[in-house]
Chimera marker file (.cmm) of the C-alpha trace (Angstrom):
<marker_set name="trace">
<marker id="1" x="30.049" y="-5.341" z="-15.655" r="1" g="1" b="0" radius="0.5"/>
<marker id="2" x="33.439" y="-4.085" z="-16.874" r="1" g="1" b="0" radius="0.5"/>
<marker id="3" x="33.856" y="-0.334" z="-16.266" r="1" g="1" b="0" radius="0.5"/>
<marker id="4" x="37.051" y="2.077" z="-17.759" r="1" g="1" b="0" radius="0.5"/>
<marker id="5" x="37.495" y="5.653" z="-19.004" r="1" g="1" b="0" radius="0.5"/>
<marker id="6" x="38.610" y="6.140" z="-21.687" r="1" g="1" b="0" radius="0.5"/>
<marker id="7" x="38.837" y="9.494" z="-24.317" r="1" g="1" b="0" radius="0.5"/>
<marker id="8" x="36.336" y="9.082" z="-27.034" r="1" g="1" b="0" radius="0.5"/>
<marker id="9" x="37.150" y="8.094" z="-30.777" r="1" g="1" b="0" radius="0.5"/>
<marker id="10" x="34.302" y="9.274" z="-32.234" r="1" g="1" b="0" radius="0.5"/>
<marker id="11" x="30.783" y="10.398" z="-31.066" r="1" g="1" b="0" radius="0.5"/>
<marker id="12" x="29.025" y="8.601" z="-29.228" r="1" g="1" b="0" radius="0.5"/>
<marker id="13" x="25.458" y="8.843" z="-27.377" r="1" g="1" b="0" radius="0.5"/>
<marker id="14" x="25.692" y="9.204" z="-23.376" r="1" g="1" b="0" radius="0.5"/>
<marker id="15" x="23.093" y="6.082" z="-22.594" r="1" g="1" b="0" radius="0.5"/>
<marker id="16" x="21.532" y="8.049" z="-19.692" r="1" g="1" b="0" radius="0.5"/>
<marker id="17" x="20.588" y="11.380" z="-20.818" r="1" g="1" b="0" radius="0.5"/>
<marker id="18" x="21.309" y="11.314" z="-24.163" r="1" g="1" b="0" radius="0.5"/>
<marker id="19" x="23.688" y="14.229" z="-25.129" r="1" g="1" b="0" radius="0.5"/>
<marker id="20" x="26.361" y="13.671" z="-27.434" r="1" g="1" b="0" radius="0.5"/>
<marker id="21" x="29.698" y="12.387" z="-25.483" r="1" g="1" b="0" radius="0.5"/>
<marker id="22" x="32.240" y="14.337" z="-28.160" r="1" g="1" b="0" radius="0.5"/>
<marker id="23" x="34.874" y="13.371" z="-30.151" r="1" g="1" b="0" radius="0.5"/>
<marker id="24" x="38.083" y="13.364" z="-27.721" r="1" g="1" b="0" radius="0.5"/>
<marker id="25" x="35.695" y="13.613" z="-24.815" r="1" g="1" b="0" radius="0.5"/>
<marker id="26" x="36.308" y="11.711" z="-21.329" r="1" g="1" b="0" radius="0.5"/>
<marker id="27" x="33.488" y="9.339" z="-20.766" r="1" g="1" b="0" radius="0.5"/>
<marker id="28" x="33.043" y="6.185" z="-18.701" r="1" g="1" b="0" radius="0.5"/>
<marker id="29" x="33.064" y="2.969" z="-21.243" r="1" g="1" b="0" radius="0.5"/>
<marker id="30" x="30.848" y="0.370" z="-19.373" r="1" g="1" b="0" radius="0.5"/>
<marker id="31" x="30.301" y="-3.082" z="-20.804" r="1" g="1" b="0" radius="0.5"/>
<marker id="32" x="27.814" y="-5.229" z="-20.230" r="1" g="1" b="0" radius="0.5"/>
<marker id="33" x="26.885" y="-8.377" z="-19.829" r="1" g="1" b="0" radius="0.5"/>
<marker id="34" x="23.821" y="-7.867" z="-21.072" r="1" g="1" b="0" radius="0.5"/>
<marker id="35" x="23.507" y="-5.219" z="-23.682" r="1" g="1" b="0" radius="0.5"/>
<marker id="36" x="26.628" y="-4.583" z="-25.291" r="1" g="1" b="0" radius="0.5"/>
<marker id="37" x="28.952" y="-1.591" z="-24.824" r="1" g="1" b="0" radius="0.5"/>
<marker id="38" x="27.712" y="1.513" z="-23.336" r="1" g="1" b="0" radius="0.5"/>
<marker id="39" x="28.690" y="5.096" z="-22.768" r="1" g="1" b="0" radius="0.5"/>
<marker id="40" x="28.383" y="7.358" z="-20.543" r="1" g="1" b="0" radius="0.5"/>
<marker id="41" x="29.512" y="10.935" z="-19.240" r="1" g="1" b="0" radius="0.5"/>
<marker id="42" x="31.478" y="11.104" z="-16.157" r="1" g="1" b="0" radius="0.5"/>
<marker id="43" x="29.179" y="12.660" z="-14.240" r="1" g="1" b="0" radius="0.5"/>
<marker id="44" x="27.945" y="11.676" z="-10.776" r="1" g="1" b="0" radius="0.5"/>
<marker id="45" x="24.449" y="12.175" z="-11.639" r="1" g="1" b="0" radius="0.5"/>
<marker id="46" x="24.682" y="9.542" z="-15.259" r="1" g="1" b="0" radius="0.5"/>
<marker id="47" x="26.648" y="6.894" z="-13.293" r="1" g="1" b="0" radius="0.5"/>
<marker id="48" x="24.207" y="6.832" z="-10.588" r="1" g="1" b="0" radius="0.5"/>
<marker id="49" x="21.336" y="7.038" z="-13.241" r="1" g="1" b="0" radius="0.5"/>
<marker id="50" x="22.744" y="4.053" z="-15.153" r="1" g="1" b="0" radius="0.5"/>
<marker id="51" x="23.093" y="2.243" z="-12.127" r="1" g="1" b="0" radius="0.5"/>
<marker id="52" x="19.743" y="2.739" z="-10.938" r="1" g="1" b="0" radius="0.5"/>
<marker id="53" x="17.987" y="2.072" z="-14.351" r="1" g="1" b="0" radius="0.5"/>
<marker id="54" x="20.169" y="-1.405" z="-14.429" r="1" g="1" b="0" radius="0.5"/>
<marker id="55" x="18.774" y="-2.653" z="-10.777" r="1" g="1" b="0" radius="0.5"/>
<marker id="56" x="15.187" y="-1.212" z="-11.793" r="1" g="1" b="0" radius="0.5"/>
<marker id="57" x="15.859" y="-3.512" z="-15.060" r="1" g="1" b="0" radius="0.5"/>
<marker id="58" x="17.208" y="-6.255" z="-13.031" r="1" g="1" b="0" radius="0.5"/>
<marker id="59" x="14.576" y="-6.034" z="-10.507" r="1" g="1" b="0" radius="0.5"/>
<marker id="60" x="12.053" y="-6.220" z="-13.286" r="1" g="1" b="0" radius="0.5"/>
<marker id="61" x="13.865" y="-9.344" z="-15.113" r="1" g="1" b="0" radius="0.5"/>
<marker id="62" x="13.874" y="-11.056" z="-11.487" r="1" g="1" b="0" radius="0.5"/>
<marker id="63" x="10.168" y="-10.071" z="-10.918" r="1" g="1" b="0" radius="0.5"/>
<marker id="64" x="9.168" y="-11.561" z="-14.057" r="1" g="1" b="0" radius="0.5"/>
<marker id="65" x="11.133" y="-14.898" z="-13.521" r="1" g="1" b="0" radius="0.5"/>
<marker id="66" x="9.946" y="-15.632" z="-10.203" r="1" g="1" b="0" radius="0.5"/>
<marker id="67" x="6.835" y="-15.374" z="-11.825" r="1" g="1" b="0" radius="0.5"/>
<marker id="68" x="7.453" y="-18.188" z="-14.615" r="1" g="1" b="0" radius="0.5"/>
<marker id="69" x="8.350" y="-20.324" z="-12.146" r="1" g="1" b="0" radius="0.5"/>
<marker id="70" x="5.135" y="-20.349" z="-9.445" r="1" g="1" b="0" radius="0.5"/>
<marker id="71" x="2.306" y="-22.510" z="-11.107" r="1" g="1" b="0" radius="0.5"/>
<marker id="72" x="-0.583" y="-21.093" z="-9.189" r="1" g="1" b="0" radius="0.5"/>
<marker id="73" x="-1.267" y="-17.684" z="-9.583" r="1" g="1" b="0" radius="0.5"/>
<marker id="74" x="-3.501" y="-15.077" z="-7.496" r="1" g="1" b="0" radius="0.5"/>
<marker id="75" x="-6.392" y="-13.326" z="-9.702" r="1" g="1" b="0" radius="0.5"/>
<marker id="76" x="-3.799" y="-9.934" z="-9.332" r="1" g="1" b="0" radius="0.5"/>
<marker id="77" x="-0.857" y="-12.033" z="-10.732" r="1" g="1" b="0" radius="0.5"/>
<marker id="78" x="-2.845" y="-13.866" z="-13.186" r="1" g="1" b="0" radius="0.5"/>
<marker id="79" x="-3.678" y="-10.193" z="-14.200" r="1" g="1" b="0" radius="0.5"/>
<marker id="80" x="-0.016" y="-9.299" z="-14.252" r="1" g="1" b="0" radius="0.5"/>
<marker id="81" x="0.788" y="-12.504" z="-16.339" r="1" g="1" b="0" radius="0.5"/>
<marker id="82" x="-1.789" y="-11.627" z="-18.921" r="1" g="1" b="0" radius="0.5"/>
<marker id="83" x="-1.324" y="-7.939" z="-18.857" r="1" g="1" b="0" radius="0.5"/>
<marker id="84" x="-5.135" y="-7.351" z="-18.003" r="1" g="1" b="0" radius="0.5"/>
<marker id="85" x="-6.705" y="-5.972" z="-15.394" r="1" g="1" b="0" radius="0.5"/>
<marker id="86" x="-7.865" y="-7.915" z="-12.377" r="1" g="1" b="0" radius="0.5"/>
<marker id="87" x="-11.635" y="-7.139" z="-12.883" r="1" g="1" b="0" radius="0.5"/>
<marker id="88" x="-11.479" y="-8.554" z="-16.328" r="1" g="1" b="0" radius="0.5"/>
<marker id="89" x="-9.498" y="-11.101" z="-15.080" r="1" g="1" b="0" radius="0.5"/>
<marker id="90" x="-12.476" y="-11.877" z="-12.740" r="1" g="1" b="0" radius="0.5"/>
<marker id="91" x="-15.283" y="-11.307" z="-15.515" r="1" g="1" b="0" radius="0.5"/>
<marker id="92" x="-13.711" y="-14.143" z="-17.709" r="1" g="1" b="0" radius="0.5"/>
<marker id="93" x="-13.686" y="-16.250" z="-15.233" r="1" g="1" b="0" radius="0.5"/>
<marker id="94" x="-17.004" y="-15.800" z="-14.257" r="1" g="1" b="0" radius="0.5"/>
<marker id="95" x="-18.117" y="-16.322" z="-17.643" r="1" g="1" b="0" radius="0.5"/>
<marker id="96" x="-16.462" y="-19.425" z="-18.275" r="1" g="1" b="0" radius="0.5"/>
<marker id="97" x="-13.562" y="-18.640" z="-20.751" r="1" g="1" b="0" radius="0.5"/>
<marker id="98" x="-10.299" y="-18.645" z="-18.310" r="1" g="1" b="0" radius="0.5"/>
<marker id="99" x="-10.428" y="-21.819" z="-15.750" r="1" g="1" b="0" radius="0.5"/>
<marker id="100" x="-9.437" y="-21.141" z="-12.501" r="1" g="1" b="0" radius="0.5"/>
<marker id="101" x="-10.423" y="-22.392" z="-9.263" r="1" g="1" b="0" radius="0.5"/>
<marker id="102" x="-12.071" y="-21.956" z="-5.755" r="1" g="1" b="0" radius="0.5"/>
<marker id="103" x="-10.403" y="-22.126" z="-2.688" r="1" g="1" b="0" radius="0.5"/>
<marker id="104" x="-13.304" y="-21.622" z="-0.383" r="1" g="1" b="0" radius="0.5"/>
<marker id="105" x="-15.893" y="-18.724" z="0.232" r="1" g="1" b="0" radius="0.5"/>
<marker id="106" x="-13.899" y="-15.815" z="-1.793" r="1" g="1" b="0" radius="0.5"/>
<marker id="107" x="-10.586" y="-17.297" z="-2.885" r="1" g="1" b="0" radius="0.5"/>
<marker id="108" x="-9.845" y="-18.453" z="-6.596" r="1" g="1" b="0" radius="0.5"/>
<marker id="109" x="-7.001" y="-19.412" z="-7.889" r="1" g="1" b="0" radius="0.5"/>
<marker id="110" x="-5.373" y="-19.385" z="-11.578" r="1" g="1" b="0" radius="0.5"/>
<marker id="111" x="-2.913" y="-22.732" z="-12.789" r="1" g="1" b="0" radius="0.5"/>
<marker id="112" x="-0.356" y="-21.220" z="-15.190" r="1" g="1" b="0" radius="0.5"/>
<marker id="113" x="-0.721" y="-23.710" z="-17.266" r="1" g="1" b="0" radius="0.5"/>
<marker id="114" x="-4.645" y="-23.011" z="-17.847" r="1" g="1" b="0" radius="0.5"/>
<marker id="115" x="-3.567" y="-19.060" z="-18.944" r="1" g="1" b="0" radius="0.5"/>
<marker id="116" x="-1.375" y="-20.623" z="-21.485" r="1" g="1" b="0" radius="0.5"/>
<marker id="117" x="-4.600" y="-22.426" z="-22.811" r="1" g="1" b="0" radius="0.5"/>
<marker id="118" x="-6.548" y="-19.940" z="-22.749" r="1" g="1" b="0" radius="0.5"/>
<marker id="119" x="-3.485" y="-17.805" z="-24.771" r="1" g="1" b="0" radius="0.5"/>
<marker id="120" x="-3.411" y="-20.224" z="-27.322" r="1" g="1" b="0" radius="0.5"/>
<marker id="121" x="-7.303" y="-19.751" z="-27.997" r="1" g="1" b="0" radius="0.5"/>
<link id1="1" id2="2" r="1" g="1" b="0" radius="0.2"/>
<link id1="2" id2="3" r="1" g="1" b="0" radius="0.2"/>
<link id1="3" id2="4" r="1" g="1" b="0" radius="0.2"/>
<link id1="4" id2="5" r="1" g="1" b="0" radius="0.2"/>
<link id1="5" id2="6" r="1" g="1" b="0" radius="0.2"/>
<link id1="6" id2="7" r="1" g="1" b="0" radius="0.2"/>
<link id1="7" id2="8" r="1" g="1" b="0" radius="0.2"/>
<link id1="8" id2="9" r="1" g="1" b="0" radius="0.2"/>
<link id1="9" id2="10" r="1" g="1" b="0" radius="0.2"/>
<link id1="10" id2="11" r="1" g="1" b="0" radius="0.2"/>
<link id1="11" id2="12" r="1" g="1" b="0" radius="0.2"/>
<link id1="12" id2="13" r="1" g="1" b="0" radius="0.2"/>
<link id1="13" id2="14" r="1" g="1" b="0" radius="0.2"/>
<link id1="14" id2="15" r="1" g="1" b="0" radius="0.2"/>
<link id1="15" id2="16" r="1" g="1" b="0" radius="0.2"/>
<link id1="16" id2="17" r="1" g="1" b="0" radius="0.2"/>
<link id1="17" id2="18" r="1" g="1" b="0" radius="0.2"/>
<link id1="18" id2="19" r="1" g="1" b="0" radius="0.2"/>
<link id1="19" id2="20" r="1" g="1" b="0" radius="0.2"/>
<link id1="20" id2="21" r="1" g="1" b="0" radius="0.2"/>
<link id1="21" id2="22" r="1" g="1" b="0" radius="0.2"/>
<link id1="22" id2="23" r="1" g="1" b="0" radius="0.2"/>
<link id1="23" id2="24" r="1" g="1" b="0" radius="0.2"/>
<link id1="24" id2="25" r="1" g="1" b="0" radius="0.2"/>
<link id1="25" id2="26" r="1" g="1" b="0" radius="0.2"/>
<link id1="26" id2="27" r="1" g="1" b="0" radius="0.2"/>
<link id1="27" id2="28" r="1" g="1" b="0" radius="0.2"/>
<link id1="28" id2="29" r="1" g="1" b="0" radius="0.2"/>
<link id1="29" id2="30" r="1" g="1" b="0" radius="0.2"/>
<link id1="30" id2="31" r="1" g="1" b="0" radius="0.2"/>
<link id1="31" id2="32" r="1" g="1" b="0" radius="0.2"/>
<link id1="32" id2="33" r="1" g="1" b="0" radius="0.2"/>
<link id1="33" id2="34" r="1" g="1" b="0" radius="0.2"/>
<link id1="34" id2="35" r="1" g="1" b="0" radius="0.2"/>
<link id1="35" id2="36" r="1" g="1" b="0" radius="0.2"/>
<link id1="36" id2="37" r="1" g="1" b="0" radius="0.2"/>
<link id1="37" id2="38" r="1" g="1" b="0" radius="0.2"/>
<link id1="38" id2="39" r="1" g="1" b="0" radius="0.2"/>
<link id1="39" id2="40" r="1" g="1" b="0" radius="0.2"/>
<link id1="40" id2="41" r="1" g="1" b="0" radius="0.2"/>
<link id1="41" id2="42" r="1" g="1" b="0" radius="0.2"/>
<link id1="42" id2="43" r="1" g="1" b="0" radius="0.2"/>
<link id1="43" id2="44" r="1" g="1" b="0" radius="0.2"/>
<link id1="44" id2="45" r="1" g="1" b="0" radius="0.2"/>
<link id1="45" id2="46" r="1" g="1" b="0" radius="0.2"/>
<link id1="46" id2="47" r="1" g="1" b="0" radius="0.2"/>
<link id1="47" id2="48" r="1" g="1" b="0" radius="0.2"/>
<link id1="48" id2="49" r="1" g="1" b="0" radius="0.2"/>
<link id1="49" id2="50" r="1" g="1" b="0" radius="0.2"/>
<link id1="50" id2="51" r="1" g="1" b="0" radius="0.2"/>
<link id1="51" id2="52" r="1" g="1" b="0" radius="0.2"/>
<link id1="52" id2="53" r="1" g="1" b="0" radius="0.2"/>
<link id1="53" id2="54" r="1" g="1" b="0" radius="0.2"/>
<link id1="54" id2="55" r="1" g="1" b="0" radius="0.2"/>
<link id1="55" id2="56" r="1" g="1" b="0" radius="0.2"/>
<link id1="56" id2="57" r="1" g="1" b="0" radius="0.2"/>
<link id1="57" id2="58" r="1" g="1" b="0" radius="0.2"/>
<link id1="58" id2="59" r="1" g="1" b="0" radius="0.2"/>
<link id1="59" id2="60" r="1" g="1" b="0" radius="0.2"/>
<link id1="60" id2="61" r="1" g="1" b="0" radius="0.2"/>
<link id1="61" id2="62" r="1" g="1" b="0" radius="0.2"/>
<link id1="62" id2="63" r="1" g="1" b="0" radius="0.2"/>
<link id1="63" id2="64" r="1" g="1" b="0" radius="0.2"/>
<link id1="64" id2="65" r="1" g="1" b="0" radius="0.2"/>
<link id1="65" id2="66" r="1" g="1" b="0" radius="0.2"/>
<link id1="66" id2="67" r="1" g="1" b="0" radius="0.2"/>
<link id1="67" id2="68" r="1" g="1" b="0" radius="0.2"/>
<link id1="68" id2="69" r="1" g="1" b="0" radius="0.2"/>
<link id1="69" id2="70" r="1" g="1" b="0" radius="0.2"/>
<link id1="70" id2="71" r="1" g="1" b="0" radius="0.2"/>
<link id1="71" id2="72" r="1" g="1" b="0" radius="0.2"/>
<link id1="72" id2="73" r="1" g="1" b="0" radius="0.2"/>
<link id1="73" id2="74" r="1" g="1" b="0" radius="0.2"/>
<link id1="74" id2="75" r="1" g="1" b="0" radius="0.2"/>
<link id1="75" id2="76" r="1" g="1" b="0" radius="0.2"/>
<link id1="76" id2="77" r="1" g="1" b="0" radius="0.2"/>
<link id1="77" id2="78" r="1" g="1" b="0" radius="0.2"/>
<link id1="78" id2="79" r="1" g="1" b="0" radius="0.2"/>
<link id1="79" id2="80" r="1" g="1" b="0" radius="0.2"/>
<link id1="80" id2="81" r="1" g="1" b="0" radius="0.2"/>
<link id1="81" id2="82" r="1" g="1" b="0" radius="0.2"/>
<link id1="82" id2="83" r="1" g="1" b="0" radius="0.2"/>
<link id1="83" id2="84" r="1" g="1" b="0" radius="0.2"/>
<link id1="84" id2="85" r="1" g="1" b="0" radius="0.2"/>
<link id1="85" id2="86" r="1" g="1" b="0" radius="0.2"/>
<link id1="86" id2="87" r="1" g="1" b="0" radius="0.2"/>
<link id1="87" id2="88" r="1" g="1" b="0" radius="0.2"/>
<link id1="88" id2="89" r="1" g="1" b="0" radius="0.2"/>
<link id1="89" id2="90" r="1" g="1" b="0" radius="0.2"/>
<link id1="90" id2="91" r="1" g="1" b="0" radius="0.2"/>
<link id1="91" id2="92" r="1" g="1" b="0" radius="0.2"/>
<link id1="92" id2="93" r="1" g="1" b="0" radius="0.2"/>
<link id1="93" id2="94" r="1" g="1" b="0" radius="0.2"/>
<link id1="94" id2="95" r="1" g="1" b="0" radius="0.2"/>
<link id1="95" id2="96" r="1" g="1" b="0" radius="0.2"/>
<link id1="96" id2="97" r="1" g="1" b="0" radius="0.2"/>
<link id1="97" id2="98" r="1" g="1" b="0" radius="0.2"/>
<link id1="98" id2="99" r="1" g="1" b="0" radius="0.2"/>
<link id1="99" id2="100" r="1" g="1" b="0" radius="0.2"/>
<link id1="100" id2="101" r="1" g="1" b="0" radius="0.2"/>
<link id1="101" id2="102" r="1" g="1" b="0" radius="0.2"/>
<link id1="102" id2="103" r="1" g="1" b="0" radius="0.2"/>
<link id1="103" id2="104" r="1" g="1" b="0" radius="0.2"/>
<link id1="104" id2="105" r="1" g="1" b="0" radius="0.2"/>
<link id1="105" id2="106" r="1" g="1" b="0" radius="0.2"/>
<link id1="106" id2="107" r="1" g="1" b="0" radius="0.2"/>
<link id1="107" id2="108" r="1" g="1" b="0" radius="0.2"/>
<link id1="108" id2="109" r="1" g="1" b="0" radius="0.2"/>
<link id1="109" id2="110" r="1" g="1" b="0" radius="0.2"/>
<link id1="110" id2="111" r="1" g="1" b="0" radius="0.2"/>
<link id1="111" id2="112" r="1" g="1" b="0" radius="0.2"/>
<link id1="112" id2="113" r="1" g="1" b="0" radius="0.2"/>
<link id1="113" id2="114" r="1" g="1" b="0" radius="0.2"/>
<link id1="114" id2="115" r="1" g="1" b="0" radius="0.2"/>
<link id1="115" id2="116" r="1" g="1" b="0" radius="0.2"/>
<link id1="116" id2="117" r="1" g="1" b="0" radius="0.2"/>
<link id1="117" id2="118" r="1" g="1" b="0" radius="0.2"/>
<link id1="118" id2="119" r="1" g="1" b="0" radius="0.2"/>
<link id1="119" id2="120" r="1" g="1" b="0" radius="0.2"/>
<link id1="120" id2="121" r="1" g="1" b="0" radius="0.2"/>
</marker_set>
């Protein structure tokens, strides 16, 4: 991430809060890898709001891969994958439509590449 201040050109809109950075304004020019170029006041409480909504964003991005990559999946991240809800993650399996299987008394497990079938239709 490249950061600079620099006095505004025209108006622009802060990317944390909103407000209108003004013409001739000083404001923080941040750009991103990711996202383009971004403005924002200089203000303590913006920069550390843009930082933290880029690591929540970031965390989220990293979640989300890790999850593409394991093939077996828990019923609560089979849930997650599918964006349902564990209990009708469970009641599909039970009646047949997702495949998943047991791993002994109470265990079941979900293959990634099954909830892509069942996806697809």
């Amino acid at each position: 991430m490249y950061e600079r201040q620099v006095i505004t050109r025209k108006n622009h809109p802060c990317a944390v809060c909103g407000d209108v950075i003004k013409k001739g304004s000083l404001a923080k020019h941040k750009e991103l890898l990711i996202g383009g170029k971004k403005y924002i006041h200089v203000r303590p409480v913006c920069d550390f709001e843009f930082l933290m909504k880029k690591t929540q964003e970031f965390l989220e991005r990293s979640q989300i891969e890790m999850m593409k990559k394991r093939s077996v999946l828990t019923p609560d991240e089979a849930a997650d994958y599918l964006r349902l809800s564990r209990i009708t993650i469970m009641k599909k399996y039970r009646a047949g439509k997702i495949k998943g299987h047991r791993r002994g008394h109470r265990t079941v497990r979900f293959y990634r590449d099954d909830l892509d079938l069942y996806l697809q239709g």
